[in-house]
DOLUM-614978 format. One line per field, with one value per atom (N, C-alpha, C, CB): atom name; x, y, z; residue number from 1. Coordinates in steps of 0.001 Angstrom, whole numbers, plus 500000, padded with zeros to 6 digits. Glycine has a CB too. Layout:
N
name: (CA,...)
east: (X,...)
north: (Y,...)
up: (Z,...)
resi: (NUM,...)
END
This chain:
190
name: (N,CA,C,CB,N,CA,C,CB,N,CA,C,CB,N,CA,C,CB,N,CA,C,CB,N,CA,C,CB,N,CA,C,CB,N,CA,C,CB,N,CA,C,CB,N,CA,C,CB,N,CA,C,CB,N,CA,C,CB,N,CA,C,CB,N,CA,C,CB,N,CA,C,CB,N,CA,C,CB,N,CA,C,CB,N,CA,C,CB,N,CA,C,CB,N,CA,C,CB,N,CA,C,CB,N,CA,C,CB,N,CA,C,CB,N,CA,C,CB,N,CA,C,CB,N,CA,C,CB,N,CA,C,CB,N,CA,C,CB,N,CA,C,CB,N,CA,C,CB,N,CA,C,CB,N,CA,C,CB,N,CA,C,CB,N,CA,C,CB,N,CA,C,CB,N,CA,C,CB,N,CA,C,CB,N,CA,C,CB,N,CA,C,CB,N,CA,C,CB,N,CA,C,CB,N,CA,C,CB,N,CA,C,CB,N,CA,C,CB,N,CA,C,CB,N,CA,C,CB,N,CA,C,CB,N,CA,C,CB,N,CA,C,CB,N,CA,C,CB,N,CA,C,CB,N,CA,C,CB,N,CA,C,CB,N,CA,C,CB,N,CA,C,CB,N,CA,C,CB,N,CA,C,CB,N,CA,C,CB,N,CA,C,CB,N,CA,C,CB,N,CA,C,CB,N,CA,C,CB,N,CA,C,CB,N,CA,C,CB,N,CA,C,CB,N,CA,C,CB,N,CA,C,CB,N,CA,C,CB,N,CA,C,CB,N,CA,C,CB,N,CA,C,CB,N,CA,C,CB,N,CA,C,CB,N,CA,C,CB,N,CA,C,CB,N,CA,C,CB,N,CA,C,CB,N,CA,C,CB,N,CA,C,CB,N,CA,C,CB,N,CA,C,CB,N,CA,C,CB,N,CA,C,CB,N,CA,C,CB,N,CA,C,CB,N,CA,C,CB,N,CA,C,CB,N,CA,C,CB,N,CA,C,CB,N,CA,C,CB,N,CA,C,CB,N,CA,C,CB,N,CA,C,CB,N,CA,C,CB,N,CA,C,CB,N,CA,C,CB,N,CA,C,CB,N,CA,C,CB,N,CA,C,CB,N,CA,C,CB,N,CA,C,CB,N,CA,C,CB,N,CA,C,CB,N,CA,C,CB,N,CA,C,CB,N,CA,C,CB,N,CA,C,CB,N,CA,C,CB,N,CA,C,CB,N,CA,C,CB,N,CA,C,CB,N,CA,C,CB,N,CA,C,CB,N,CA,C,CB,N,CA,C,CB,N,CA,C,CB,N,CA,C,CB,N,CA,C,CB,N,CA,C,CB,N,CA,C,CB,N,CA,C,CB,N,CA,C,CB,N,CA,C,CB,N,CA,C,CB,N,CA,C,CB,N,CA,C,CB,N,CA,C,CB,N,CA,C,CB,N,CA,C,CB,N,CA,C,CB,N,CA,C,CB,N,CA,C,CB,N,CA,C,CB,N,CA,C,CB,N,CA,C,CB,N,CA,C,CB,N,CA,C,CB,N,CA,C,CB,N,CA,C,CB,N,CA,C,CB,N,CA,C,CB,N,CA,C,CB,N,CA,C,CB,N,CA,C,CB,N,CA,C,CB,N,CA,C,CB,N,CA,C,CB,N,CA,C,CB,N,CA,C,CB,N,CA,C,CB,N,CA,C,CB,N,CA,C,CB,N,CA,C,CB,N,CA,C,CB,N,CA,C,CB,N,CA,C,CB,N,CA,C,CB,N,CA,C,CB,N,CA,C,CB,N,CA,C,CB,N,CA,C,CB,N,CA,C,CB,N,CA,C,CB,N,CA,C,CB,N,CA,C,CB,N,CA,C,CB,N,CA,C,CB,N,CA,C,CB,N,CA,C,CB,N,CA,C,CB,N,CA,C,CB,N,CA,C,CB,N,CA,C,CB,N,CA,C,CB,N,CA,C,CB,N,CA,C,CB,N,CA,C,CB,N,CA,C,CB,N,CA,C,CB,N,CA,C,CB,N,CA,C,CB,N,CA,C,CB,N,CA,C,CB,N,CA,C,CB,N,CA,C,CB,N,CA,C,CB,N,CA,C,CB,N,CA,C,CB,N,CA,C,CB,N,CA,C,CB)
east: (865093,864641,865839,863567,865736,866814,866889,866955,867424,866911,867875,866575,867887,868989,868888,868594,869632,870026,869266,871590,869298,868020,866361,868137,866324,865232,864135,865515,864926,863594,864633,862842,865650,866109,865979,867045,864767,864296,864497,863361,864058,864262,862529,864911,862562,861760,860445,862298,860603,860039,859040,860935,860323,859111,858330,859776,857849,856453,855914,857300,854323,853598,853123,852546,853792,853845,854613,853395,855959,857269,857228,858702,856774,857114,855703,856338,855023,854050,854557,852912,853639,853335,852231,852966,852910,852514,851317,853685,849872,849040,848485,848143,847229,846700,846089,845361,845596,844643,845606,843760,846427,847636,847797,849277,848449,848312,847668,847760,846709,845487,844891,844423,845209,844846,845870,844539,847450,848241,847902,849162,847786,847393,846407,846930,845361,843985,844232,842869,845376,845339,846396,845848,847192,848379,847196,849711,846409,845529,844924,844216,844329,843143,844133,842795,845613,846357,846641,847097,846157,846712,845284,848190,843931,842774,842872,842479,843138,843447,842469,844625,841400,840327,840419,839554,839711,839546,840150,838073,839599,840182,841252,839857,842261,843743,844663,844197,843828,844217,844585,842934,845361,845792,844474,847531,844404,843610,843999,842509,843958,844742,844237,844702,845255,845720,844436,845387,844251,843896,843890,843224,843554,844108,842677,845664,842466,841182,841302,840634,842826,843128,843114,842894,843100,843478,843977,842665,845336,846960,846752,847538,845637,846073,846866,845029,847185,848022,847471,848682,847934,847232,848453,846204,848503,849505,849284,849604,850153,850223,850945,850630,851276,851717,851936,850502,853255,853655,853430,855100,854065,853932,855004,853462,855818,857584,857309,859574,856120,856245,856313,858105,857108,857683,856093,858399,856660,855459,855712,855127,854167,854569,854021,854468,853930,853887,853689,855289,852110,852015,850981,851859,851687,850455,850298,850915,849157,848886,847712,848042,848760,847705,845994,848466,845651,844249,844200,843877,844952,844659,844892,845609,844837,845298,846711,844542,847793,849167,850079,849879,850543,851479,851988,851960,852670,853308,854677,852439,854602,855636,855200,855602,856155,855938,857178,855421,857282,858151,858289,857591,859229,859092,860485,859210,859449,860085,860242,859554,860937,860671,860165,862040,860208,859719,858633,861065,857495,856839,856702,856290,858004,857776,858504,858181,859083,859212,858408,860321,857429,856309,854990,855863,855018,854217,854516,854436,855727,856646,856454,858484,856231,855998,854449,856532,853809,852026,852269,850955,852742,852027,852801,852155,853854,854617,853903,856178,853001,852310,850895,852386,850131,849052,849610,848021,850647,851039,851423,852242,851950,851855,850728,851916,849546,848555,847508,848281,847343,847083,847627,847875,848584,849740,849131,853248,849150,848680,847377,848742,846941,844768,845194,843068,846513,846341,846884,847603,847823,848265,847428,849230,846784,845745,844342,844873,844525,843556,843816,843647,845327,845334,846819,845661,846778,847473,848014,846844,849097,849866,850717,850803,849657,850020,851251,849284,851995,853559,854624,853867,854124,855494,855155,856168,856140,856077,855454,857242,854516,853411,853974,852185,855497,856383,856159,858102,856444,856709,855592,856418,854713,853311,853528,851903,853785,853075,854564,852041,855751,856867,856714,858166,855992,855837,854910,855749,853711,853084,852913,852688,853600,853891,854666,854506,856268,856916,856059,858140,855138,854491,853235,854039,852902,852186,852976,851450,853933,854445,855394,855207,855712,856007,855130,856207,853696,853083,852641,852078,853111,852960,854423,852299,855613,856732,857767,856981,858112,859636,860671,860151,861213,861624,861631,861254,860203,859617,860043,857913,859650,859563,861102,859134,862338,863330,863759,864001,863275,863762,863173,864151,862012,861078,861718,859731,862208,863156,864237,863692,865374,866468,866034,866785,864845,864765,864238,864084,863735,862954,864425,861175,865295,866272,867112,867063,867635,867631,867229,866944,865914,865214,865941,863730,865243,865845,866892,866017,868352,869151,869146,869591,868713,868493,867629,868901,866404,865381,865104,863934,865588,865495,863925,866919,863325,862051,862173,861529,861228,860956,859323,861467,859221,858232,857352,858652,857850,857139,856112,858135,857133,856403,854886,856594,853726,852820,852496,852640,852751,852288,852957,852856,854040,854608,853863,855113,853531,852739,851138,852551,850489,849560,849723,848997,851077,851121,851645,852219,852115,852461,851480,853528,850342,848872,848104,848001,848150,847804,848463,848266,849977,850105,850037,850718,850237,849455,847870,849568,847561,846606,846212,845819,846987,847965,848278,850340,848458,849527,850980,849139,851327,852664,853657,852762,854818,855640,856138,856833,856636,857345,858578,858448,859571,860447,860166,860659,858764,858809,858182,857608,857499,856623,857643,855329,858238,859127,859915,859661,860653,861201,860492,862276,859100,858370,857939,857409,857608,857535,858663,857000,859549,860850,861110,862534,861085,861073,860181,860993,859172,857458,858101,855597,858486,858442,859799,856906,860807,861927,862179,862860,863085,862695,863651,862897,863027,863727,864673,862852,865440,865945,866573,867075,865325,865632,865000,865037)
north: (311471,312265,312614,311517,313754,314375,314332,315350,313870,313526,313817,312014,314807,315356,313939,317103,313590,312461,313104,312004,314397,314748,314662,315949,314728,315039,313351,315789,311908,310783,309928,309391,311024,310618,311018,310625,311252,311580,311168,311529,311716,311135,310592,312315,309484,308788,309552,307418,310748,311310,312403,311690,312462,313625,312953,314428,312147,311035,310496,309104,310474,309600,308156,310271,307682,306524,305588,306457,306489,305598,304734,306236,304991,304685,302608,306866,302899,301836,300834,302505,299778,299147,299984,297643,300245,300877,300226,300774,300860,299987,300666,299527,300508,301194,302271,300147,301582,302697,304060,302060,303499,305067,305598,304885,304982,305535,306727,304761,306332,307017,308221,306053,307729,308850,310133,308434,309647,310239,311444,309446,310685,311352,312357,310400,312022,312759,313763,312115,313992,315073,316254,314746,315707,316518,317106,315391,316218,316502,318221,315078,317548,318871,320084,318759,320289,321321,321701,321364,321264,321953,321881,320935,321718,321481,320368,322655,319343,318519,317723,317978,317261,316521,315506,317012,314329,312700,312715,311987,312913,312751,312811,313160,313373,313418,312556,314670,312270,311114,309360,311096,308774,307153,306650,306193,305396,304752,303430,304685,302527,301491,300435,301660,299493,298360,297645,298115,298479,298501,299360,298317,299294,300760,300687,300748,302056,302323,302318,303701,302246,302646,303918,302090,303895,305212,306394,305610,305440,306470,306844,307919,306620,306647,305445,306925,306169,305708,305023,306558,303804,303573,303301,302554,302892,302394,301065,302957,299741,298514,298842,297504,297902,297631,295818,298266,295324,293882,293319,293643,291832,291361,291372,290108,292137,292747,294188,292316,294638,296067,296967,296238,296682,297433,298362,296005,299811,300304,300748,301979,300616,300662,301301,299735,302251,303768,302889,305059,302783,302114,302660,300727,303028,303751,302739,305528,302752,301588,302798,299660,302300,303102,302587,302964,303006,302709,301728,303176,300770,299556,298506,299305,298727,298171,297599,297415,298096,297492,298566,296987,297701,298635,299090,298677,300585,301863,301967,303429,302181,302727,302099,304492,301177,301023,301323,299765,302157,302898,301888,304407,301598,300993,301628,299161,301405,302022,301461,303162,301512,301036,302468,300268,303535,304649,305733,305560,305931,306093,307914,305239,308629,310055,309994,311349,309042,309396,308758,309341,307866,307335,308383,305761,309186,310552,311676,311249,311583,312627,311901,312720,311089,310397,310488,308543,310192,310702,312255,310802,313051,314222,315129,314848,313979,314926,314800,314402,313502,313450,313880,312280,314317,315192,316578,315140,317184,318479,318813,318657,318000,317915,318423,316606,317483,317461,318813,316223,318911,320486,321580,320749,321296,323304,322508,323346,321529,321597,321963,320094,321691,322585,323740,322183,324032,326050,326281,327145,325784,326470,326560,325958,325692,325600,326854,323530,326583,327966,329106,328296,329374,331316,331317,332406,330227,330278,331518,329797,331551,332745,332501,333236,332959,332353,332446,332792,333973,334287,333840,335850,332772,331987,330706,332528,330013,328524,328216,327823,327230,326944,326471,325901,325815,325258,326452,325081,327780,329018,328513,330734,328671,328794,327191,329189,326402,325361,324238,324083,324873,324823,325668,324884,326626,327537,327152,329220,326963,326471,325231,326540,324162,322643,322825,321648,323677,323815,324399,324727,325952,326490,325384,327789,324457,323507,322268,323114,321987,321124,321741,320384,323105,323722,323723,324829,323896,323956,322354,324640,321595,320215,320049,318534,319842,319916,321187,318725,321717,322791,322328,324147,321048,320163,319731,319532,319357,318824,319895,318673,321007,322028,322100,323134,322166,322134,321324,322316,319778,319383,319267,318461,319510,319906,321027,320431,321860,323280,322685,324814,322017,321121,320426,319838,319865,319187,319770,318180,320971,321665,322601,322640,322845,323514,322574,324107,321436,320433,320168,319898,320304,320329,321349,320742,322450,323681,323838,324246,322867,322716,322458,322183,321197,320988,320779,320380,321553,322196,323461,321333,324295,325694,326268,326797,327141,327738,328278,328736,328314,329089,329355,328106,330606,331341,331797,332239,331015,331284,330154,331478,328723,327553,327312,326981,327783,327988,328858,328387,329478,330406,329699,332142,329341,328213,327058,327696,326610,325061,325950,323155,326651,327003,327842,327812,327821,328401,327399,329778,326199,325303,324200,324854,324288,323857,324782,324333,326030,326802,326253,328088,326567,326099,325138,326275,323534,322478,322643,321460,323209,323181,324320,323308,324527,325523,324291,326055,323298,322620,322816,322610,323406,323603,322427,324550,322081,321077,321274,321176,319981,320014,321399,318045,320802,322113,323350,322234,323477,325244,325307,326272,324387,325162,325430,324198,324564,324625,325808,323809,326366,327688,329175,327689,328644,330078,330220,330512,329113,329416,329984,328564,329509,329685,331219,327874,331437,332832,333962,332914,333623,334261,334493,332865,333128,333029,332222,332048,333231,332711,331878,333643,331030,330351,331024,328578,331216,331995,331452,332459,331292,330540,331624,329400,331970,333012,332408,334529)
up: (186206,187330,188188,188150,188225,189958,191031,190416,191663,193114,194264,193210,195179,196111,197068,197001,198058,198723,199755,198894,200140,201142,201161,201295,199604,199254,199436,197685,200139,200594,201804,198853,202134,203366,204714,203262,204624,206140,207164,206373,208470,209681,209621,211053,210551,210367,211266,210667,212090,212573,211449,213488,210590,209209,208632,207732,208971,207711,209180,206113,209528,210373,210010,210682,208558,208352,208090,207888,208483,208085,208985,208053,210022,211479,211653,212876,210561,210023,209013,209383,208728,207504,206974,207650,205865,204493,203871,203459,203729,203319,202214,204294,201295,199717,200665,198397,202184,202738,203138,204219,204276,204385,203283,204815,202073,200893,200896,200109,200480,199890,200588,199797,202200,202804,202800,204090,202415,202335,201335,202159,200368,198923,198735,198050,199611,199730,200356,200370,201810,202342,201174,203966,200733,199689,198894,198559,198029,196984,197546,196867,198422,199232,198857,201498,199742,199472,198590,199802,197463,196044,195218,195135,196015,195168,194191,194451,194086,193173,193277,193211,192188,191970,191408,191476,192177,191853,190750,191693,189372,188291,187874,187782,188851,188593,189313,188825,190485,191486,191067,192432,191523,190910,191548,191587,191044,191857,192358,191288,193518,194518,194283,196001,193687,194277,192695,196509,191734,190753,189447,191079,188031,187166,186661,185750,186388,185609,184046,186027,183081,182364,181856,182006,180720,179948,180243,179473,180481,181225,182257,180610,183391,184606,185293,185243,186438,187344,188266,187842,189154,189942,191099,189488,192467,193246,193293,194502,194046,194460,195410,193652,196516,197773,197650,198984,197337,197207,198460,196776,198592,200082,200717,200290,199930,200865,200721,199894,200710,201628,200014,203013,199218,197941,197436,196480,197550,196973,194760,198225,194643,192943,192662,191965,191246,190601,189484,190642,188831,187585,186907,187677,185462,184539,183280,183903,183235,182149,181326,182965,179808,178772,178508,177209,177592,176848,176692,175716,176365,175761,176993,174407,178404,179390,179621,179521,178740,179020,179731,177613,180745,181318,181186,181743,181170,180323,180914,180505,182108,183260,184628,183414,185380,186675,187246,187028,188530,189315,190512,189685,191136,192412,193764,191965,195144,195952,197462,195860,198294,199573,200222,200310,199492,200639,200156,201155,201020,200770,200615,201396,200899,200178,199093,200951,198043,196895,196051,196581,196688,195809,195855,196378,196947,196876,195768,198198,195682,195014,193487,195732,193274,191677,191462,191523,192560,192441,191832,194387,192635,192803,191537,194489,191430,189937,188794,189369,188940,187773,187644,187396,189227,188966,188782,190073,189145,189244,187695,190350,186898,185341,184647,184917,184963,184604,185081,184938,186288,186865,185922,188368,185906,185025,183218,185326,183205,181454,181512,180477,182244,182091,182345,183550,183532,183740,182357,185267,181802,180490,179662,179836,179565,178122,178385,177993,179473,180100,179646,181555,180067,180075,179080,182296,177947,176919,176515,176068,176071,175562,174286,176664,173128,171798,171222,170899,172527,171946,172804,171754,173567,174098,174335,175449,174742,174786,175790,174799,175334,176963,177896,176986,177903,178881,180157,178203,179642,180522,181613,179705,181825,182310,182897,180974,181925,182820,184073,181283,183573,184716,185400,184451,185406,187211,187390,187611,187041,187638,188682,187009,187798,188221,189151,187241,189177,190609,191761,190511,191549,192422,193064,191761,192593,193041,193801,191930,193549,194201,195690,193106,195336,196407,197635,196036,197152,198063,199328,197309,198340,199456,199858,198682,199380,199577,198921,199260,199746,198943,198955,199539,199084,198357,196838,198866,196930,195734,194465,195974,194621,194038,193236,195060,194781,194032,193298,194463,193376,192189,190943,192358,190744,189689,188745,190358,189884,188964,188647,189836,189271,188613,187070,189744,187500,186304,185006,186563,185381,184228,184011,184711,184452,183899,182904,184985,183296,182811,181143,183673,181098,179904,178817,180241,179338,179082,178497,179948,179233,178604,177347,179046,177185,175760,174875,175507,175479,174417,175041,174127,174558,175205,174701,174596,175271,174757,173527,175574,172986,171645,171666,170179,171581,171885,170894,172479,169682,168486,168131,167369,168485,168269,167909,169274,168741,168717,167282,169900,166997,165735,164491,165862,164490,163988,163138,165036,164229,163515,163255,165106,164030,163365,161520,164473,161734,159992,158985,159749,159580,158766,158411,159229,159357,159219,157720,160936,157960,157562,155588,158590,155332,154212,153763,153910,154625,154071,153672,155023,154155,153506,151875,154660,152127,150716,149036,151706,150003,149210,148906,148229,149692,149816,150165,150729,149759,149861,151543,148624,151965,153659,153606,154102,152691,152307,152518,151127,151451,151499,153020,150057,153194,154467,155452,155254,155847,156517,156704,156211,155201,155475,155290,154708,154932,155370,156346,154790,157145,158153,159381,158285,159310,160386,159174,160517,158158,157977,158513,156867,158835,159082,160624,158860,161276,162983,163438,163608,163262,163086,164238,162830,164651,166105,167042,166198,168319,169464,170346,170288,171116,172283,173300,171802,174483,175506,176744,175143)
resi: (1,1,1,1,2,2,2,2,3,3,3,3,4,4,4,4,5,5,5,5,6,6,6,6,7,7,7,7,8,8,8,8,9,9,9,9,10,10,10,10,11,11,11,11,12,12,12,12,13,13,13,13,14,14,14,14,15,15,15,15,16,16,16,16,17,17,17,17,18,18,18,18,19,19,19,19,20,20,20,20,21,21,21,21,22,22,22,22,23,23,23,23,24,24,24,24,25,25,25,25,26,26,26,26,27,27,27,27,28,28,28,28,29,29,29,29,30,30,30,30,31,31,31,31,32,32,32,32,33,33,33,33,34,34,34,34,35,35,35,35,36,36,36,36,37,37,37,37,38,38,38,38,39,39,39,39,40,40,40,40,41,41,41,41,42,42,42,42,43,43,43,43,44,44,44,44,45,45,45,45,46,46,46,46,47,47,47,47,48,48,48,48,49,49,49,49,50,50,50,50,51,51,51,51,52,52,52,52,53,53,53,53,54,54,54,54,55,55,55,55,56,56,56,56,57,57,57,57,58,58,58,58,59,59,59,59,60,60,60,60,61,61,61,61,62,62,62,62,63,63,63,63,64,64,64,64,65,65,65,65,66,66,66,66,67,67,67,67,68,68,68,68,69,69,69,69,70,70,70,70,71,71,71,71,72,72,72,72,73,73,73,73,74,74,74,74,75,75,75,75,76,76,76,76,77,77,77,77,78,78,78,78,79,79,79,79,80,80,80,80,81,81,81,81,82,82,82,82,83,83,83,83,84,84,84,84,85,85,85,85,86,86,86,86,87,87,87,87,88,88,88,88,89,89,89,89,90,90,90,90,91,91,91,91,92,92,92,92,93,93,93,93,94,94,94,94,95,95,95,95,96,96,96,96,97,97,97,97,98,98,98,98,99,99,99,99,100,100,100,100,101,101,101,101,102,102,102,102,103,103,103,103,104,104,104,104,105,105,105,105,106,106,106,106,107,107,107,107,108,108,108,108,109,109,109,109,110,110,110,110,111,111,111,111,112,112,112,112,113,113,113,113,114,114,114,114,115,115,115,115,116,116,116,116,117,117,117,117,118,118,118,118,119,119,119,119,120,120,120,120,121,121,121,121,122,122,122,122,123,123,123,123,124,124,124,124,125,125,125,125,126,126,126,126,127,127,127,127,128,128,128,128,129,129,129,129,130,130,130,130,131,131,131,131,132,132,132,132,133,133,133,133,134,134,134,134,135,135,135,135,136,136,136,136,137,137,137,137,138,138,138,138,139,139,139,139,140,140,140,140,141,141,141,141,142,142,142,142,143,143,143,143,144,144,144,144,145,145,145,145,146,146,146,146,147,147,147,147,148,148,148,148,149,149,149,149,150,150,150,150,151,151,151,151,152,152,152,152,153,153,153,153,154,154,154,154,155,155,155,155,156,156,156,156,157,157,157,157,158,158,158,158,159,159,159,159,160,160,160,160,161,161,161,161,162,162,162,162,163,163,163,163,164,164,164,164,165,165,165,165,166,166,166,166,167,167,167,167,168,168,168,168,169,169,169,169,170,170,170,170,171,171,171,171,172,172,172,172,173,173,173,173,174,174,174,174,175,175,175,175,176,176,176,176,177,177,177,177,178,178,178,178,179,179,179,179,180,180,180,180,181,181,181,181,182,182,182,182,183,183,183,183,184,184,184,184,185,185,185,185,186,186,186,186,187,187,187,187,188,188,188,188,189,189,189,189,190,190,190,190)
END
């Protein structure tokens, strides 16, 4: 992750809870008001100071204050836990991971079979996180350029595997499929 030295060094005046002890409830209420601004529904939301499983997220709050970012898969084992003393980059790890999840339903929505669903669902995910922080946003674009770097788009992909689906079931060897396909849908990088 990218992170500008401005971007969770605030003055203690920009957050109405820095200025507190940090509880699941501020939390939550924190979360709930961001959510509202971007329409974001329960189902995408962590849930406190417990996990529901199956790859959601939930928060903790230790007894030294330390706030935690923990996703535990299907099988109830812990996947990823994040930890923080401050509570706008533990917002900023919530909301990166509903704002993920938001732009993959818009992509899958208004899909565009001739480019890479990345397109659609990195503007989207920045234009959503812009809207609670423009901050946020910029480093979301850092980091999706980032990517970019070294997996650049290819706009074929999609037609791609739907044709290499297509000749397995042909019976076609990995080999050939492989190069009829990247012959059929040669791969792009723009």
């Amino acid at each position: 992750m990218i992170f500008g030295k401005q971007l969770f060094n605030r003055k203690k005046s920009d957050h109405k809870y820095l200025n507190k002890a940090i509880t699941l409830k501020s939390i939550k209420a924190e979360v709930d008001r961001n959510a509202k601004l971007i329409s974001a529904s329960g189902d995408y939301l962590p849930t406190y100071g417990y996990s529901r499983d199956l790859g959601y997220s939930h928060v903790e709050v230790d007894r030294k204050g330390l706030l935690h970012y923990v996703i535990v898969d299907e099988r109830g084992q812990e996947r990823e836990r994040k930890t923080t003393g401050n509570l706008i980059e533990l917002l900023f790890w919530i909301f990166d991971g509903v704002t993920f999840s938001m732009a993959s339903d818009y992509e899958r929505t208004n899909r565009i079979e001739t480019q890479d669903c990345r397109r659609l669902l990195f503007v989207k995910q920045e234009e959503l996180l812009g809207i609670i922080d423009k901050n946020w946003k910029e480093v979301k674009q850092k980091e999706h350029e980032e990517i970019l770097k070294r997996n650049p788009f290819d706009d074929l992909a999609s037609l791609r595997a739907t044709y290499y689906r297509e000749l397995r079931g042909k019976g076609y060897s990995e080999s050939e499929i492989d190069q009829l396909a990247y012959e059929k849908y040669p791969k792009t990088n723009n």
